[in-house]
C-alpha positions as CSV (number, residue, x, y, z in Angstrom):
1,X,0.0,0.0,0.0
2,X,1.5,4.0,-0.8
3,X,2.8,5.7,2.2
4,X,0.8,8.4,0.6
5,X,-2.0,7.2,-1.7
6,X,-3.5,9.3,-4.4
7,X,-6.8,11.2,-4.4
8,X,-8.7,12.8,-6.7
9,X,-7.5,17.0,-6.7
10,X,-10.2,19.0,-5.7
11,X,-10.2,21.2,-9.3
12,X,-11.1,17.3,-11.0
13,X,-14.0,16.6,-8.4
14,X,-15.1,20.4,-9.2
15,X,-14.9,19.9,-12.7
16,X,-16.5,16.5,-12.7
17,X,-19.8,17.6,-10.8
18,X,-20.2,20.8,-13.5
19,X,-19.5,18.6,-16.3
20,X,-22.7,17.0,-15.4
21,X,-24.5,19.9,-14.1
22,X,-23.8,22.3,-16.5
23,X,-22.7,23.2,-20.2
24,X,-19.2,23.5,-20.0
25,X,-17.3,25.3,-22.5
26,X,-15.4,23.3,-24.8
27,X,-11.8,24.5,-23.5
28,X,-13.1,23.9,-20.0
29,X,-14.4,21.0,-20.8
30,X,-11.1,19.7,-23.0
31,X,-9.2,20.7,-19.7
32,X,-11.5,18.3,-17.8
33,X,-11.0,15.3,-20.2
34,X,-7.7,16.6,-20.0
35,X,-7.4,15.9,-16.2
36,X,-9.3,12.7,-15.9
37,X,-7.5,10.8,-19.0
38,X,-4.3,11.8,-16.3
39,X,-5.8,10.8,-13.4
40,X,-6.7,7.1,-15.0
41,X,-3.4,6.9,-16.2
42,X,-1.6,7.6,-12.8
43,X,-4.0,5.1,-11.2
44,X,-3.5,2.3,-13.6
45,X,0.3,3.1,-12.8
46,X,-0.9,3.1,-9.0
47,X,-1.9,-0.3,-9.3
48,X,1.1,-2.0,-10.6
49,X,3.7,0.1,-7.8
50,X,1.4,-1.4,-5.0
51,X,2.3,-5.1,-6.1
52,X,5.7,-4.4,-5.2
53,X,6.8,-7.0,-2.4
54,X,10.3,-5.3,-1.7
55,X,10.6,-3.2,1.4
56,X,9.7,0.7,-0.5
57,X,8.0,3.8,0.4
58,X,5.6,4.6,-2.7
59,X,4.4,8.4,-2.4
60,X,1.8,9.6,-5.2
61,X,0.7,13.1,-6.7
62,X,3.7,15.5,-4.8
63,X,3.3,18.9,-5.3
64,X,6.5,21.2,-3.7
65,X,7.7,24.9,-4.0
66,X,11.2,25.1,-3.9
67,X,13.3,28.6,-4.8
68,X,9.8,30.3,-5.9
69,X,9.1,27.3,-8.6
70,X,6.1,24.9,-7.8
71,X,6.4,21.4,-9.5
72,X,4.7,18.1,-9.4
73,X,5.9,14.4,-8.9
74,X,3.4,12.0,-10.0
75,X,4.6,9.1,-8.1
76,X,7.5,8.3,-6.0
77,X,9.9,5.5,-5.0
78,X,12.4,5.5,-1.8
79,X,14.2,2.0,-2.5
80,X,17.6,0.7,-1.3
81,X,18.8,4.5,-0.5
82,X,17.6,6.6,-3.2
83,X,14.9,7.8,-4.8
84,X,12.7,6.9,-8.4
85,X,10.4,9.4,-9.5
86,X,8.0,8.9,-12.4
87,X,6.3,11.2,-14.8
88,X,3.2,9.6,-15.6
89,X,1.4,10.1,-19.4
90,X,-2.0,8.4,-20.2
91,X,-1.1,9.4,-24.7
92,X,-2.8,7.2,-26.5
93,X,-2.3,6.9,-30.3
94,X,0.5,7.1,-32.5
95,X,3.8,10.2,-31.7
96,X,7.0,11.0,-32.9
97,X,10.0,12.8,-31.8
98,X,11.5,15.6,-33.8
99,X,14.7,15.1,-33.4
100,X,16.4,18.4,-34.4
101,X,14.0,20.2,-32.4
102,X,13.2,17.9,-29.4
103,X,9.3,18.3,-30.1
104,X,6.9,15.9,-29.3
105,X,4.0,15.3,-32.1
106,X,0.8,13.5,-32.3
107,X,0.5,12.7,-36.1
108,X,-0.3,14.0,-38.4
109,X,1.7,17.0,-36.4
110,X,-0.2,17.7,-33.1
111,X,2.3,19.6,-30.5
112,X,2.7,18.0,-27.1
113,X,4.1,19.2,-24.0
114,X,7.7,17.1,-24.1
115,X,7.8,14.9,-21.0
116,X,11.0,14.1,-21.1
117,X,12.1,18.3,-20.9
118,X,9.0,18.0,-18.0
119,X,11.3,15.2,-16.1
120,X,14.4,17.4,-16.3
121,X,12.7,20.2,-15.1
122,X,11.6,18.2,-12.0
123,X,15.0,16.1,-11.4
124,X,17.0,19.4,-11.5
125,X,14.1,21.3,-8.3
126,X,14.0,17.4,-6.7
127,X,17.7,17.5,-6.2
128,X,17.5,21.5,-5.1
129,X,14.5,20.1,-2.6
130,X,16.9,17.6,-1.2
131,X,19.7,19.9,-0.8
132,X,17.7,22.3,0.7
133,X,16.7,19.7,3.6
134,X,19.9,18.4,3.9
135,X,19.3,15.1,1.9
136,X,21.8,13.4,-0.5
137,X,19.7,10.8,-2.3
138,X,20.8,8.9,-5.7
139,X,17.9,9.8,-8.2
140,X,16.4,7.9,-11.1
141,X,14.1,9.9,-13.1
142,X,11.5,8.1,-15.7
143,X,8.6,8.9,-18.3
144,X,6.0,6.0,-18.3
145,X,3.8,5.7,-21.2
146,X,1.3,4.1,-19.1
147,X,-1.7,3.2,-22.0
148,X,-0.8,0.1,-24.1
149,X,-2.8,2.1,-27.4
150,X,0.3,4.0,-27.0
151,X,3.2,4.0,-29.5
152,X,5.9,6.5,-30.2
153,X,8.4,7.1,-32.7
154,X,11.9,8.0,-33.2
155,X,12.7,8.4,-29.6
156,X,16.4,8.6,-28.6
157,X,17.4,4.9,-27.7
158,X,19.2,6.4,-24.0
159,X,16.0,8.2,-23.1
160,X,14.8,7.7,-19.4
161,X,11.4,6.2,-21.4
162,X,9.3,3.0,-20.4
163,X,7.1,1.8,-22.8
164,X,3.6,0.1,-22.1
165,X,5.6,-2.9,-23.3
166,X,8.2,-3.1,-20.8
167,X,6.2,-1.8,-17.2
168,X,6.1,-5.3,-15.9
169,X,9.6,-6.0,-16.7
170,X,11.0,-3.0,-14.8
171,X,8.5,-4.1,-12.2
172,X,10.7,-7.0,-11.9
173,X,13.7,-5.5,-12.0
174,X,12.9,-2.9,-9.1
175,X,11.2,-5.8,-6.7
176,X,14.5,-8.0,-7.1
177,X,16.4,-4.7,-5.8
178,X,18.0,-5.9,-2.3
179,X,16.0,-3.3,-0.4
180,X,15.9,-2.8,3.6
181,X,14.4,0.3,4.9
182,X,16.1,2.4,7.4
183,X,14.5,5.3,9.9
184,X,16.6,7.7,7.4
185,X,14.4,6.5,4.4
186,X,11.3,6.8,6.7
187,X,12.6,10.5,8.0
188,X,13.0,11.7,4.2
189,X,9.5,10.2,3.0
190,X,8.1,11.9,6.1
191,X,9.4,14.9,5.3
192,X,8.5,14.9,1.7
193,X,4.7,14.8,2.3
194,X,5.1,17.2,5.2
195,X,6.3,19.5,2.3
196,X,3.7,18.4,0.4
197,X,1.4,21.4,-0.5
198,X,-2.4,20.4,-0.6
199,X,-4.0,22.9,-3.3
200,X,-2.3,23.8,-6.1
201,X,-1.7,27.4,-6.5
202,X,-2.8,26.8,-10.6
203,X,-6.1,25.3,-10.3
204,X,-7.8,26.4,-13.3
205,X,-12.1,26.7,-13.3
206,X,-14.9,28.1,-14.5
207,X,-17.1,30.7,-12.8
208,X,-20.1,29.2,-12.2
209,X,-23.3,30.3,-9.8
210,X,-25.7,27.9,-7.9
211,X,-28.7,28.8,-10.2
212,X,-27.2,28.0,-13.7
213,X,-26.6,24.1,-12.1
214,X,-28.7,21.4,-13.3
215,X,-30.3,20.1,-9.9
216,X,-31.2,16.5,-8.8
217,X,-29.8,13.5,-7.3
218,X,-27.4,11.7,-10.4
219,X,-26.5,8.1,-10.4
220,X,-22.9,7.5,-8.5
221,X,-22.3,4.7,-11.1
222,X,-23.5,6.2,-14.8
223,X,-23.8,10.1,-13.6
224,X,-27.9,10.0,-15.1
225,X,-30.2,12.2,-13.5
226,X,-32.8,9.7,-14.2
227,X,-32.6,8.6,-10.8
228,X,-36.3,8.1,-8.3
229,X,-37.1,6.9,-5.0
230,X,-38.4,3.9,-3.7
231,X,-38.8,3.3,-0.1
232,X,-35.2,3.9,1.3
233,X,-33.6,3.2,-1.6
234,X,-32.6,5.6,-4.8
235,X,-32.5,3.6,-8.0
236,X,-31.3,4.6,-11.4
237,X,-33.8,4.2,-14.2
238,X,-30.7,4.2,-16.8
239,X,-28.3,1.2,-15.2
240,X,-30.7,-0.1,-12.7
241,X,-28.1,1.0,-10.0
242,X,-29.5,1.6,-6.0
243,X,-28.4,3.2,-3.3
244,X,-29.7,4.1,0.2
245,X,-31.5,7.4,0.1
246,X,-29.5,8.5,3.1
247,X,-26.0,7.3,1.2
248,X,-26.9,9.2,-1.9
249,X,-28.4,12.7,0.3
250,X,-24.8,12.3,1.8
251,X,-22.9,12.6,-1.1
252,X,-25.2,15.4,-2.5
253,X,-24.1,17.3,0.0
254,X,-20.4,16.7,-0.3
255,X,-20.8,17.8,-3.5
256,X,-22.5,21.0,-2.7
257,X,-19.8,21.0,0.1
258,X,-17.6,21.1,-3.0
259,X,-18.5,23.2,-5.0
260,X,-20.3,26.4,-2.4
261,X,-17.7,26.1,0.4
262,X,-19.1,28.9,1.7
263,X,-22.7,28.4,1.2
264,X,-24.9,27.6,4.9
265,X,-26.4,23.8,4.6
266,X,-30.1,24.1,5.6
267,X,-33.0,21.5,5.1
268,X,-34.4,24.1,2.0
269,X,-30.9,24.0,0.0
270,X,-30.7,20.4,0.1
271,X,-34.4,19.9,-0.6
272,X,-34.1,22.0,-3.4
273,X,-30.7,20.3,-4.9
274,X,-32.1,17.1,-4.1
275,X,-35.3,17.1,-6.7
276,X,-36.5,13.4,-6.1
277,X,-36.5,13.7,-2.2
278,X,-40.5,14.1,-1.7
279,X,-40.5,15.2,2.2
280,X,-38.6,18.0,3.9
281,X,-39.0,16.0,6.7
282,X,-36.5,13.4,4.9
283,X,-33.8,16.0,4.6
284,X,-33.8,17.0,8.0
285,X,-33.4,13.5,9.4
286,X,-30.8,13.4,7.6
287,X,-28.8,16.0,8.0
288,X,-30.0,15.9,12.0
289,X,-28.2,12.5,12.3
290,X,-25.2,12.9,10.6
291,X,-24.4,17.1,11.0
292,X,-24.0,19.4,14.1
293,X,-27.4,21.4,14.5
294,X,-26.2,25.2,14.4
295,X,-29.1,28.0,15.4
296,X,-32.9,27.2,15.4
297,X,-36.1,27.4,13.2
298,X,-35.7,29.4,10.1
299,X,-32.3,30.6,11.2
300,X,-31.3,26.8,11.5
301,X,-28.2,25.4,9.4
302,X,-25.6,22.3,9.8
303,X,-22.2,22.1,9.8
């Protein structure tokens, strides 16, 4: 299991819940795609560090400042004394590398972001990181091309590159590592999520108000609104999926949580979000059991 697992960032769980409730813009919305096809990819990654049997601190989705400069470490290995980073890309379809101008395309002649000038930007404020907290770690940087539709052309043969095709052999390779952990490996893994910095000072979203949001309770499985009550349970008329009406008031208002940090939660807001709730009375059993009971009558609200 990671020493520090990943989580969805806030900006995707803010973007996801708009996608369905509203009309995004199409570069909003590309940026959304954009972050989720990411997220799968790191996950899918997730899954194959976790089988590692050797003794290793795994630490996902860092995000540090160091000299003024913010960067991010998808995921992050402290084996046998030192430290492999990875820089994780869910591309899918066929790339090349222009040589002469170390540009990455997506034929017929797309421009990408080069990871591998991404990687050197992050092993060069790694090592200042370290040096600044008194750390002298070996480092191995990498670029895993995590999606096996994935196929890339004229890459440099000594590029710090794993292919779809060879994940589970430098899987092997890292578990067969001699590897026994030490209190300094645990004091640097420590410190690195101490440094960690929760929300990301470049969070991009749209402005967005409570009235232009689609209301109703949406299906946690397929995201339909086609969803109606019966007796304590919620069911989806789409994918036939059910959940307790308590469960899915709950997450309705995490999600309002989410997205109106500021807003008051009162019986009315949630009523009104909610749609297929029929009694008040539901909502404030609710939210009586499972939230602190702040003021009374009309001036009531939970927290």
């Amino acid at each position: 299991m990671a020493y520090k697992p990943r989580i969805e960032s806030k900006e995707l769980k803010v973007l996801r819940a708009l996608h369905t409730r509203m009309i995004l813009s199409e570069k909003d919305k590309q940026h959304f795609l954009t972050l989720k096809k990411g997220f799968e990819g790191e996950v899918m990654f997730d899954t194959m560090t976790e089988k590692l049997q050797c003794e290793c601190y795994i630490l996902n989705d860092l995000l540090f400042k160091v000299n003024n400069t913010t960067f991010q470490i998808d995921s992050l290995i402290i084996i046998s004394g030192r430290i492999c980073f990875y820089e994780v890309k869910n591309f899918e379809g066929d790339y090349f590398f222009e040589s002469n101008t170390n540009r990455l395309y997506k034929k017929p002649k797309k421009e990408y972001n080069n990871p591998l000038l991404q990687l050197n930007r992050s092993d060069s404020l790694l090592r200042q990181l370290l040096q600044n907290i008194g750390y002298n770690f070996p480092i191995e940087a990498q670029v895993v091309f995590i999606n096996p539709e994935f196929t890339l052309y004229q890459a440099p043969l000594d590029s710090p590159i794993i292919f779809p095709t060879q994940i589970n052999s430098y899987m092997k390779k890292l578990d067969a590592i001699p590897s026994k952990l030490n209190g300094k490996d645990k004091m640097l893994a420590d410190k690195l999520i101490s440094l960690h910095i929760e929300e990301n000072p470049y969070t991009i979203l749209p402005q967005y108000e409570y009235r232009q949001l689609r209301k109703g309770i949406t299906c946690e499985v397929c995201n339909s609104f086609s969803m109606y009550v019966n007796g304590k349970i919620c069911q989806c008329g789409d994918c036939g999926h059910e959940e307790l009406v308590t469960a899915a008031v709950l997450r309705n208002i995490s999600e309002i949580k989410l997205l109106f940090p500021q807003m008051k939660i009162t019986t009315n807001v949630i009523f009104d979000w909610c749609v297929v709730i029929e009694l008040k009375r539901t909502i404030k059993r609710i939210l009586v059991n499972n939230y602190k009971q702040i003021g009374v009558r009309q001036w009531t609200y939970y927290e």
